[in-house]
Every structure is written in C-alpha cells, then in structure tokens.
N, C-alpha and C positions, 0 to 999 in steps of 0.2 A: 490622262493617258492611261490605258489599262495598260499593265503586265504582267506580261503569260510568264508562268512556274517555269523553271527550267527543270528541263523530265528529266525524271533519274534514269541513271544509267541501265541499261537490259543485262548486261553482262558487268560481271566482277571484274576490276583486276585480276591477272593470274598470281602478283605477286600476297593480294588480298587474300585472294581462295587458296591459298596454298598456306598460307596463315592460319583461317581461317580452320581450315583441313586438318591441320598440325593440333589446335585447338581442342578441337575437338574428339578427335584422337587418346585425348587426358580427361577430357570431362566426362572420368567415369570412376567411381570410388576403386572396380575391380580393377581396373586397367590402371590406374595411379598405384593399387597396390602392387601390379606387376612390377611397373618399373622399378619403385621403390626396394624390391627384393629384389631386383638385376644390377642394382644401380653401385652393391659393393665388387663387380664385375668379374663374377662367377655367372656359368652360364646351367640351366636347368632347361630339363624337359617339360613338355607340356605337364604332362600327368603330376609333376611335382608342383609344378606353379599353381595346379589345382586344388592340391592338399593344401599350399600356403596361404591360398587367399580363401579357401573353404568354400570353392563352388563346382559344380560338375566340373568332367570334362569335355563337355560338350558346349556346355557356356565358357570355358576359359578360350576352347580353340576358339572361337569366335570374337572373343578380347582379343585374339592374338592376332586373330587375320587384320584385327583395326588397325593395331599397334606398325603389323609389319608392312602394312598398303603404306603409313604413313612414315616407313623409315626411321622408325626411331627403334625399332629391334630388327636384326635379323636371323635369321638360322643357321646353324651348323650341321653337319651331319659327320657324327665320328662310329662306327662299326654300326651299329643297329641300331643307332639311338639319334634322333636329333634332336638338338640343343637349342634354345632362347637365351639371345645377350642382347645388351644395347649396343646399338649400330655401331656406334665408334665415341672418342674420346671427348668430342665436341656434343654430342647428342645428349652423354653420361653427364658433362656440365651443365647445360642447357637444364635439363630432369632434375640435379641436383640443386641448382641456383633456385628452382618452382619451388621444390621440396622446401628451402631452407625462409622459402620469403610464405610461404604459407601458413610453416610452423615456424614462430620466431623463437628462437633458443637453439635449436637445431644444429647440431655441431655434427653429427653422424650420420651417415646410411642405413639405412634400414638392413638391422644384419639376421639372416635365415641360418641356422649352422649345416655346415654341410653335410650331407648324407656318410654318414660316416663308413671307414673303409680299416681292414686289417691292417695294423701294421708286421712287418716293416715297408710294407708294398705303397701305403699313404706315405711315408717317412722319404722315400728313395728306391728309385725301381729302373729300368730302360725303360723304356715307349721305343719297339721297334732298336734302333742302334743310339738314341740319345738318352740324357735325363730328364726321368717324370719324376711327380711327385712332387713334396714340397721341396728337395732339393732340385729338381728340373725350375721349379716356378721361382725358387732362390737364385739361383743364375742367372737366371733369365731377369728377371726384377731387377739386381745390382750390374747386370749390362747395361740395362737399360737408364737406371741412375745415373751411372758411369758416360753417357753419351757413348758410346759402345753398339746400340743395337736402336733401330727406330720401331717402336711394335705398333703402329697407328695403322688400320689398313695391312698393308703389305710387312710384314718382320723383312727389315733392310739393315743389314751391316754398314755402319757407318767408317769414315775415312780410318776416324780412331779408332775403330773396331778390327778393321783391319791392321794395323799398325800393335793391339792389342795382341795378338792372332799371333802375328808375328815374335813376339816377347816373351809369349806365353807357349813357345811350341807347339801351336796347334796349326796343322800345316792344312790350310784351305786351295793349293794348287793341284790340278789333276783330279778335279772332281766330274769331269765328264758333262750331263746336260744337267745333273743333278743341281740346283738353286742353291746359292751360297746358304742364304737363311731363308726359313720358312717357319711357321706355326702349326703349331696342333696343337688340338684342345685335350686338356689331361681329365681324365675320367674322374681323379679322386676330388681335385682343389677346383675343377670346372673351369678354369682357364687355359691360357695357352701358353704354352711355354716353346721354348726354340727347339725348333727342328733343321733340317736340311744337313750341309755339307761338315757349318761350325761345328753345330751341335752332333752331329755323329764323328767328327772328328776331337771335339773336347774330351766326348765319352771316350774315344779309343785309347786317348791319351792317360786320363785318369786311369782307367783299367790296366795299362802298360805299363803304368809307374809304379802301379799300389796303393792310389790315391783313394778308393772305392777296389772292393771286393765284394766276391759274391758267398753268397752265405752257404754253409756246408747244405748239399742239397739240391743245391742249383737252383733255380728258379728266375725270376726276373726281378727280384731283391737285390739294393744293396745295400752296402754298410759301410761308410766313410770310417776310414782310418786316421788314426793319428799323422800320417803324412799327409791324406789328404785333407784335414783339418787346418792344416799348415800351410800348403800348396794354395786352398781357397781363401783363406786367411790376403794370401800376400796378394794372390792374381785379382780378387773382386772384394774385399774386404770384408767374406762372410765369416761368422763363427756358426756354430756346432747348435743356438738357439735358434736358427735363419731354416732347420729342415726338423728339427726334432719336437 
C-alpha cells in the first residue's frame, strides 16, 4: 500500500513566527550588544549606543528598528532627545536569563558608565516640581522596595503607598486631573523616577520643612540637610550614600 508524505504546513504558526521573529531580533553580535548595555536599565540615545557598540549611526538605527519592531526595546522622548530602554521588567529577564545561559559565570549586566554630569545637579536637583537625580531615583527605588509605588509600565501608587502618603505628610488630595504618580525619565542616571501629584508634593513638603534646600544661587540644585537626612532615614529607610 503506498503512502503519500503528509505536506508540510504553508503557513507558520503565528505563535511559532512570533518566536521565531523574537529570535531573530538577538541573532546579531550588534544588537545583543545593545541589549546588553540596556539591560543595567538606564536608557541612552541612539548616538550613544553607537559609540558603545563601535558602529555607525546609521547601522545602529537600523539594529534599532529590529530591536524595537520586535518589542523588546522601546523609546522615550524626554526635551530634544530620545531615549532607548528595554520594553519592560519581563523583557529585561527574558535578555538577561540569554545573557547569563550563554555566558556561564555571568552574575552581572553588562555595565556602560554614564555620561557623566555636574555635580550637585547629578547628586539632587527638581525635574520641573519633583526630585531628579540620584536622590529622585533614591526615592523612587526604596518606594518601590517598600511596595509603595508599582513602576512596571504605568508608575501606580499602591494601596500602601497611599496609606504611606498619609503618615508621611504628603497630602495627594486636591490635585485636580493631574495623575496621582507618573514617570519621567532623568537625564543624568537615564531612568525614571517619580513624578506626577506624590512626587511634586513630597518635594513641596521637603522644601517646607528644610529637608532639602536650595544652594546659594538658586538654581535647580539641591542639598539635603541634616534634617532631611533624618526625615528620609525614618519615611524610606535612605542614608546620605543612596544620592551622594
């Protein structure tokens, strides 16, 4: 009895090709190197990611269009400048789990140092009415430790975050359409740190106390004081090495 092959299929699965797609997306030395510098989750510009992987800018945009068709980076755009990060928290595992089964020993991220910036402006500054800097990304960090603040996607105030809000004097009522919490990305450390209702209201509070002042001068410096040393100590459990 003869029998006939059974034909192969004309079309992929979509959940294959999308695998597949993903795949492929990595299978490229330049494009692995991208990640790898995204992946300690700071975000850079194209032109930077150029310098770090040592190839045009004409060739990295074109790594980058791969990268970002396939979702695993996407863009920011903060004043002039747009930004390259990994998509999100699960993407960042996903990139780092490749990375560490590739290289076995592998305990770190491939770390780029950051373009470096003036202090005290790196150290502690506003962004608009909140904290930047590494004291904005310090807060933001130990809310986030704390279950205080969700930053995946959307920066979401958590139940305890509000209830935190509340303990801590920072009064989140009466903020009009203005978004409880929201993110922007900080020019010096390339991540995001909290913005919206809290965070211009944490700052107004610090500034109110004495907890933070601004340097003779004026400018959009600041200088945490020994009260507010104290104050951040008890509300998120920072000390004075978490911004310096």
């Amino acid at each position: 009895m003869d029998q006939t092959p059974a034909s192969a299929p004309t079309d992929s699965p979509a959940p294959a090709a999308r695998l597949a797609s993903l795949a492929a997306a990595l299978a490229d030395e330049t494009r692995a190197a991208i990640c790898m510098t995204l992946l300690e989750g700071r975000a850079w510009t194209a032109g930077e990611l150029a310098r770090i992987t040592g190839v045009a800018p004409s060739t990295v945009s074109g790594h980058l269009t791969r990268l970002l068709d396939a979702g695993i980076c996407v863009t920011e755009r903060q004043g002039r400048h747009s930004y390259v990060r990994i998509a999100d928290a699960a993407t960042a595992r996903l990139v780092d789990e490749l990375a560490s089964y590739a290289v076995p020993g592998r305990d770190a991220a491939h770390a780029v140092p950051v373009v470096a910036a003036p202090d005290p402006l790196a150290r502690a500054r506003t962004c608009y009415d909140h904290f930047a800097g590494r004291l904005g990304m310090a807060v933001t960090d130990a809310m986030e430790h704390r279950g205080l603040l969700r930053t995946e996607a959307v920066f979401a105030l958590t139940e305890d975050g509000l209830d935190w809000c509340d303990r801590a004097g920072v009064d989140v009522t009466s903020g009009g359409r203005r978004p409880l919490a929201s993110s922007c990305l900080d020019w010096t450390e390339r991540r995001r740190h909290l913005g919206g209702l809290v965070g211009a209201r944490l700052c107004a509070r610090a500034l109110d106390e004495g907890w933070v002042v601004r340097p003779e001068g004026g400018g959009r410096g600041l200088l945490v004081t020994g009260a507010g040393e104290e104050a951040l100590g008890e509300l998120l459990g920072l000390t004075p090495q978490a911004w310096h």
